[in-house]
C-alpha positions as CSV (number, residue, x, y, z in Angstrom):
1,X,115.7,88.6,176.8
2,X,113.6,91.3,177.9
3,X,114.2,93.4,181.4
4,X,110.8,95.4,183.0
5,X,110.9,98.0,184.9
6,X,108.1,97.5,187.5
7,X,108.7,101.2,189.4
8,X,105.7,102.3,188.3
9,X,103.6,99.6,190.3
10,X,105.8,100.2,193.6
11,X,105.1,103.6,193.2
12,X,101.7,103.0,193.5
13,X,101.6,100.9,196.3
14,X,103.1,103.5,198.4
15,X,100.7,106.6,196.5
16,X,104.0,108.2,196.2
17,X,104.0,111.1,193.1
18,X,107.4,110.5,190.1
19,X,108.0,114.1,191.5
20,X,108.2,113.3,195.2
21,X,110.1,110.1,194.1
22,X,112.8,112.1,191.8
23,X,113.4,114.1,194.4
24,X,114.9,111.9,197.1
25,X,116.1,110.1,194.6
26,X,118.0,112.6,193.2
27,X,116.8,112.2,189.7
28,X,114.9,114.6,187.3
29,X,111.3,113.8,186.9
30,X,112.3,113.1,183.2
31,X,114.9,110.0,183.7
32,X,112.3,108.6,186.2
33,X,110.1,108.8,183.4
34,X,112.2,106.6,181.2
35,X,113.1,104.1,183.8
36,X,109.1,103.8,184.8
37,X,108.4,103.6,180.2
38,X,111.2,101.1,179.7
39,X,113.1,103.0,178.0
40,X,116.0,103.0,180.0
41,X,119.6,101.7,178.6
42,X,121.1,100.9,181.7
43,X,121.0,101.7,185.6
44,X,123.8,102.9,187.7
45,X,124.3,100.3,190.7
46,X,124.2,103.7,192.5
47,X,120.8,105.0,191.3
48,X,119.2,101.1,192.0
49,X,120.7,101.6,195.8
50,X,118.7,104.9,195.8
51,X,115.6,103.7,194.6
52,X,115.6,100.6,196.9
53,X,116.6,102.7,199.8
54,X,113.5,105.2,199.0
55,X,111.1,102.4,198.6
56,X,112.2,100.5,201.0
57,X,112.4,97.3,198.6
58,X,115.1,94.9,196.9
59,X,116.0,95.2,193.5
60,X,113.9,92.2,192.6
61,X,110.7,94.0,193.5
62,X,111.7,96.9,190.6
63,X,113.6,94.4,187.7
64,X,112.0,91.4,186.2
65,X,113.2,89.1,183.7
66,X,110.8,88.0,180.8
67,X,111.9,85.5,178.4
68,X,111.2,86.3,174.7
């Protein structure tokens, strides 16, 4: 079972820069780098509440499930 991470494309729906996006989400650049490569372990329930609220969005427009 495979997990993607599908910030990058919501990102670029609303033109909106990984620094501007860190920033009021209270991230470094860096861990919003790992989220958008798929390299990320796990996500605080906290930090998905901060993204959706930022992009205005649900937490099935950033997660997707991809059977192997």
């Amino acid at each position: 079972m495979a997990i993607v991470v599908r910030l990058d494309v919501e990102l670029a729906k609303r033109k909106m820069s990984v620094g501007e996006f860190a920033e009021q989400v209270g991230l470094t650049p860096a861990n919003v780098a790992v989220l958008k490569n798929g390299r990320a372990k796990a996500v605080r329930f906290s930090t998905l509440e901060a993204i959706c609220r930022v992009l205005d969005c649900q937490p099935g427009d950033i997660l997707e499930h991809v059977p192997d």
